[in-house]
N, CA, C and O atoms as a GROMACS GRO file, in nm:
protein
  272
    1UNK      N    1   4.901  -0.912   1.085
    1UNK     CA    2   4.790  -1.003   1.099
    1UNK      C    3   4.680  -0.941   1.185
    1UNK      O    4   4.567  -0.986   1.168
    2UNK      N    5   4.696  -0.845   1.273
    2UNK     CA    6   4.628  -0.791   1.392
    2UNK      C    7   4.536  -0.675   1.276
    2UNK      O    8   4.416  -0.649   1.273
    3UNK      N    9   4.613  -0.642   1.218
    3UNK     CA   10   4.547  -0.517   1.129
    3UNK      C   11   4.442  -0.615   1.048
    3UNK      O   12   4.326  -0.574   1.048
    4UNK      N   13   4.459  -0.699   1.002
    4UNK     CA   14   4.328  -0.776   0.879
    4UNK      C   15   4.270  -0.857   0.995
    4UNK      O   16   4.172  -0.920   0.957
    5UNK      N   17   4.289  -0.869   1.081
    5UNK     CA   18   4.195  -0.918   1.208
    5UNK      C   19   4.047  -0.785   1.226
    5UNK      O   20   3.924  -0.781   1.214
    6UNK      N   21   4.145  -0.708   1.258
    6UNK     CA   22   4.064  -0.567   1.258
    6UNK      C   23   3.958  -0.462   1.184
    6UNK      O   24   3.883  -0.370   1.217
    7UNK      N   25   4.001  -0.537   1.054
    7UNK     CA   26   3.992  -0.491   0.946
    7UNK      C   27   3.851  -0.576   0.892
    7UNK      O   28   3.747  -0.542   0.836
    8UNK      N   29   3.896  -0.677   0.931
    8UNK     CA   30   3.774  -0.760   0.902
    8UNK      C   31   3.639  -0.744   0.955
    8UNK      O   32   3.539  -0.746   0.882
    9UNK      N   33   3.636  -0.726   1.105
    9UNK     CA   34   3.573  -0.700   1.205
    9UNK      C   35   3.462  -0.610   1.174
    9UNK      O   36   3.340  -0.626   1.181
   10UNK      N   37   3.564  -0.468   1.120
   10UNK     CA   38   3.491  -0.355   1.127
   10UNK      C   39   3.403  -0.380   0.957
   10UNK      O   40   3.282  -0.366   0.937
   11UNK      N   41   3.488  -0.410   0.876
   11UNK     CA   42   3.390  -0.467   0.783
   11UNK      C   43   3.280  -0.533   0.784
   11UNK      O   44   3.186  -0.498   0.713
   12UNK      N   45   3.273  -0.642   0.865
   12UNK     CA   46   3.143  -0.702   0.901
   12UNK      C   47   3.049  -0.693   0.964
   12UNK      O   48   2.943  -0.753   0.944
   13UNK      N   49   3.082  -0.587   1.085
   13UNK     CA   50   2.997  -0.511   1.160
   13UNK      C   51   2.938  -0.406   1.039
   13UNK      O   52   2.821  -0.400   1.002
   14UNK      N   53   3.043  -0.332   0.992
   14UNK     CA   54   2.887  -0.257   0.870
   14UNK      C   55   2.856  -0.345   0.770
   14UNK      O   56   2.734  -0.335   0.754
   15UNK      N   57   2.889  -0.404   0.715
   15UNK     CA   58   2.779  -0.488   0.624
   15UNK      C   59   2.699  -0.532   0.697
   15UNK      O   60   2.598  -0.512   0.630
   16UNK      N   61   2.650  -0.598   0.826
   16UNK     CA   62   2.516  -0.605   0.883
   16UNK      C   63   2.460  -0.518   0.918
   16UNK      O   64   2.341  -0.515   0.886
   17UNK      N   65   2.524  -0.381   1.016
   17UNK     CA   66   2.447  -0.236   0.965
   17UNK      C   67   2.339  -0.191   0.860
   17UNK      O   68   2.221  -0.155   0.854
   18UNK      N   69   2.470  -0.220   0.766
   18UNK     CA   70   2.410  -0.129   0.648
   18UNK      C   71   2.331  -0.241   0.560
   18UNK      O   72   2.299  -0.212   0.444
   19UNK      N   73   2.301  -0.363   0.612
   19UNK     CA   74   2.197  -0.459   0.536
   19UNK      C   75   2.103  -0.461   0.616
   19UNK      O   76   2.006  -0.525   0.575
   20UNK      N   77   2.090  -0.398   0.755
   20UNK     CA   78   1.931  -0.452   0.851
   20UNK      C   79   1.907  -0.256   0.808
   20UNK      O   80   1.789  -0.222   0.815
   21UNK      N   81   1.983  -0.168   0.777
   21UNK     CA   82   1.869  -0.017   0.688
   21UNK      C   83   1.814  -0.067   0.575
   21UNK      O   84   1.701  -0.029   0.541
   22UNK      N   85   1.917  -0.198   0.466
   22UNK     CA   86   1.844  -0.162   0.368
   22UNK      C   87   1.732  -0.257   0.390
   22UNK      O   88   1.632  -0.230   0.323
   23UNK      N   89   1.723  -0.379   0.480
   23UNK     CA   90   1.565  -0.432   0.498
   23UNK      C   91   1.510  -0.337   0.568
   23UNK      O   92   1.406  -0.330   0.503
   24UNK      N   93   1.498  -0.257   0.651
   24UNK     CA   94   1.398  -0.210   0.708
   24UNK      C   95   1.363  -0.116   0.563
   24UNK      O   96   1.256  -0.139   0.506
   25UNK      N   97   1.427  -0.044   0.524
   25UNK     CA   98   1.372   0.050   0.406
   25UNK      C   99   1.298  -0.050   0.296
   25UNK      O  100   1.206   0.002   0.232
   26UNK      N  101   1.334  -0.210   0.263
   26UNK     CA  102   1.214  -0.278   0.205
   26UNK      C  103   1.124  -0.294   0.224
   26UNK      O  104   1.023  -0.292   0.154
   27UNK      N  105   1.150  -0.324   0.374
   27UNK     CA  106   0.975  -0.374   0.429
   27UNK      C  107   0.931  -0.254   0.420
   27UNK      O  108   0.888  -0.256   0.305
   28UNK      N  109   0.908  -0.138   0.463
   28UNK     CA  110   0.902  -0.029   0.490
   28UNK      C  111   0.814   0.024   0.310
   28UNK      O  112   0.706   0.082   0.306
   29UNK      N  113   0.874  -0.005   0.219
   29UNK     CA  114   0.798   0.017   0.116
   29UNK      C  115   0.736  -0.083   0.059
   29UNK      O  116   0.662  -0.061  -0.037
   30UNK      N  117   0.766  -0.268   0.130
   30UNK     CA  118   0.630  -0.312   0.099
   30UNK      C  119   0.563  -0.346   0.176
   30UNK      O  120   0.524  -0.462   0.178
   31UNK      N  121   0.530  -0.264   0.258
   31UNK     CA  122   0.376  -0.219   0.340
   31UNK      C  123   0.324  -0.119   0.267
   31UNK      O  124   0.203  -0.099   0.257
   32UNK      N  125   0.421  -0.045   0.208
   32UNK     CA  126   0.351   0.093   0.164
   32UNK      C  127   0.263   0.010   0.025
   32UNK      O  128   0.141   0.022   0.013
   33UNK      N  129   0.331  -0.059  -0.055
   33UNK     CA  130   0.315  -0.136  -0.179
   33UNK      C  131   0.172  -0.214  -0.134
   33UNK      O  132   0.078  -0.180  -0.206
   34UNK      N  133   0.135  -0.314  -0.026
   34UNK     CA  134   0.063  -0.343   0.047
   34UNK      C  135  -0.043  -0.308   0.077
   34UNK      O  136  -0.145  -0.375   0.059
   35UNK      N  137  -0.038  -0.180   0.137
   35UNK     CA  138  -0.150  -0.097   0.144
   35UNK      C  139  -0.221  -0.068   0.046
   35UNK      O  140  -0.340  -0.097   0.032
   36UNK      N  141  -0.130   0.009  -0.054
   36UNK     CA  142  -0.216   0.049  -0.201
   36UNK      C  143  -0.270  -0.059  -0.261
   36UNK      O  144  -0.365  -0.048  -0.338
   37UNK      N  145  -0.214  -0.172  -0.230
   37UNK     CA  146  -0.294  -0.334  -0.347
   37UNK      C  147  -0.446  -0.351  -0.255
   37UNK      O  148  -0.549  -0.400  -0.301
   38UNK      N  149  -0.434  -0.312  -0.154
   38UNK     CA  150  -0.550  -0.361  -0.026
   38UNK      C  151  -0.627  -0.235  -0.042
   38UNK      O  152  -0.748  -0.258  -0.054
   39UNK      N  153  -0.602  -0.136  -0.044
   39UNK     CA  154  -0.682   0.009  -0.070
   39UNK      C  155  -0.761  -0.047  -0.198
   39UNK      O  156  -0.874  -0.089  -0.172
   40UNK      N  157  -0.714  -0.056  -0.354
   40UNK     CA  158  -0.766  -0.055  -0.441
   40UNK      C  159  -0.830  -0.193  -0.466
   40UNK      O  160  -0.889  -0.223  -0.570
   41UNK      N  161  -0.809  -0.291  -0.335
   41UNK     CA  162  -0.894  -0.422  -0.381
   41UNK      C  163  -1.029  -0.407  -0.294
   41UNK      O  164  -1.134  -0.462  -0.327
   42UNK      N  165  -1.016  -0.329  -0.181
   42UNK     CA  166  -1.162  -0.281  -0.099
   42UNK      C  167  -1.207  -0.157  -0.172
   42UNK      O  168  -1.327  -0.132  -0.168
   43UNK      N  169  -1.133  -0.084  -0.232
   43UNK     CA  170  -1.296  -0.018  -0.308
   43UNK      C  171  -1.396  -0.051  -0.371
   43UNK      O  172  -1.514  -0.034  -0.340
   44UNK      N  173  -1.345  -0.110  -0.478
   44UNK     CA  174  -1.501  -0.134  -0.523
   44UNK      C  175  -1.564  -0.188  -0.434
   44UNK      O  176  -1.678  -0.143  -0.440
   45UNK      N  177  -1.555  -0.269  -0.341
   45UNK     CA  178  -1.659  -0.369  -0.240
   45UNK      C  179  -1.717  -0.266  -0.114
   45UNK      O  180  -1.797  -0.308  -0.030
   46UNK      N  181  -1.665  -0.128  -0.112
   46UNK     CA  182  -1.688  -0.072  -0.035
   46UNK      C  183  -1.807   0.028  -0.126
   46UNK      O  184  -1.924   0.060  -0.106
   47UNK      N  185  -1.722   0.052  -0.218
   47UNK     CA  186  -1.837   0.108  -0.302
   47UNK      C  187  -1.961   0.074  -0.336
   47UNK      O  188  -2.040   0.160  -0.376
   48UNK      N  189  -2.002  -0.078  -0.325
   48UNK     CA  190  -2.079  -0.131  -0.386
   48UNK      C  191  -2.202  -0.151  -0.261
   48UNK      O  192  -2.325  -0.146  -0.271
   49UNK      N  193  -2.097  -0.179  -0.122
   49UNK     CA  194  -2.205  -0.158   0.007
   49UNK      C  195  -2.251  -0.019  -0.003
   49UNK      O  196  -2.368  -0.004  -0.040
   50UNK      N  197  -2.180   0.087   0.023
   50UNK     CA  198  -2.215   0.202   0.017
   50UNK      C  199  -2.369   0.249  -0.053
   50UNK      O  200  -2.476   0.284  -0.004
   51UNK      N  201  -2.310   0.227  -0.217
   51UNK     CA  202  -2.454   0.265  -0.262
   51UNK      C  203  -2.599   0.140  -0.298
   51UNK      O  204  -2.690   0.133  -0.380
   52UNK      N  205  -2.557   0.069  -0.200
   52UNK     CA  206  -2.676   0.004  -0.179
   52UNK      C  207  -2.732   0.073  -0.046
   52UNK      O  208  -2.848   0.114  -0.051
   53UNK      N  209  -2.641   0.094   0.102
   53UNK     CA  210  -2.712   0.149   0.180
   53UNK      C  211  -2.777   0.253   0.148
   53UNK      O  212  -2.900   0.250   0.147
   54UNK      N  213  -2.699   0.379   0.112
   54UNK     CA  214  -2.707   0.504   0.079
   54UNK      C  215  -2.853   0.548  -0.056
   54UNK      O  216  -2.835   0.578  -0.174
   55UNK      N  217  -2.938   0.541  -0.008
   55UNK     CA  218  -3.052   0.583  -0.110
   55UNK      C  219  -3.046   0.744  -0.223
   55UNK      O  220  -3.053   0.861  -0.184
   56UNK      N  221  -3.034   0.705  -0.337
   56UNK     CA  222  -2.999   0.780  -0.400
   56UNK      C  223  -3.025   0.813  -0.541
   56UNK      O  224  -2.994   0.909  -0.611
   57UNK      N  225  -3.118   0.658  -0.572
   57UNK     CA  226  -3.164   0.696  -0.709
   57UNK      C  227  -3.285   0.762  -0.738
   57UNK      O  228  -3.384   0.796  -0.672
   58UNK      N  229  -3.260   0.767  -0.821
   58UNK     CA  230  -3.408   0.866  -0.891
   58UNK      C  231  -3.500   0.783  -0.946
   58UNK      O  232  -3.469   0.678  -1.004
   59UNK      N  233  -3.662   0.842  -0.927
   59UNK     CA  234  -3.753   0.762  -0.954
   59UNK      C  235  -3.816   0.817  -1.086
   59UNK      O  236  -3.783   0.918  -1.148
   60UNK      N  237  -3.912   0.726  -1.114
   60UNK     CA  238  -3.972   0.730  -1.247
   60UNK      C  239  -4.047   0.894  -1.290
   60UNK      O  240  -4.052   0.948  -1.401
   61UNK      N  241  -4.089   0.934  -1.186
   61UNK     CA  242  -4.137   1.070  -1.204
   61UNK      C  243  -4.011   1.189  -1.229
   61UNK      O  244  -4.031   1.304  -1.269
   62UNK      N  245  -3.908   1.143  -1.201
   62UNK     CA  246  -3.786   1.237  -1.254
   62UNK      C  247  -3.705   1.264  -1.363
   62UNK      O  248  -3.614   1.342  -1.389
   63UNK      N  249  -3.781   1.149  -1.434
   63UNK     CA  250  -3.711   1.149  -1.542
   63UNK      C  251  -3.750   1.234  -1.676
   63UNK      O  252  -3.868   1.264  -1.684
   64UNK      N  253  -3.668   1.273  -1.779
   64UNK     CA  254  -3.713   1.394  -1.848
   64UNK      C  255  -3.799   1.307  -1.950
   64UNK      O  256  -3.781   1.185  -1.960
   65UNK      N  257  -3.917   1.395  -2.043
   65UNK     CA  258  -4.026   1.328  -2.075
   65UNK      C  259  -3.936   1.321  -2.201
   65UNK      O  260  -3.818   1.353  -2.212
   66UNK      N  261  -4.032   1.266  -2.308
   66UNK     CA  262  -3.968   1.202  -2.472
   66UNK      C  263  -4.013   1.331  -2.493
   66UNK      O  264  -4.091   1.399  -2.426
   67UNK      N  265  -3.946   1.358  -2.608
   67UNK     CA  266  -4.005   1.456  -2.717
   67UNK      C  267  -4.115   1.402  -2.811
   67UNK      O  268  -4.093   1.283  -2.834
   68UNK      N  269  -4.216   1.442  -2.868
   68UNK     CA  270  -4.314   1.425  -2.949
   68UNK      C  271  -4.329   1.483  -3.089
   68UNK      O  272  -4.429   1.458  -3.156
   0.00000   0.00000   0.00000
């Protein structure tokens, strides 16, 4: 009885071990998951401030003439 006392113990001590690696290794990739959804939802809006600050277009005198 002392042995499945024991037995038990050490069993349950690693199954909570080895279940608080495998959450940290979840969270751990969804932050990473996280990041990339938040990266690709501020670009365009970053993009869009950007080239409004950033002066950059070309004016009417630059443009190539028609052919005739």
């Amino acid at each position: 009885m002392k042995k499945d006392h024991i037995r038990f113990w050490l069993l349950f001590t690693l199954s909570i071990a080895i279940s608080a690696v495998v959450i940290s290794f979840f969270v751990e990739a969804l932050k990473i998951v996280l990041y990339i959804i938040l990266v690709l939802a501020l670009a365009p809006i970053v993009y869009i401030i950007l080239r409004s600050i950033i002066p950059g277009r070309k004016k009417g005198s630059d443009k190539l003439g028609t052919r005739e």
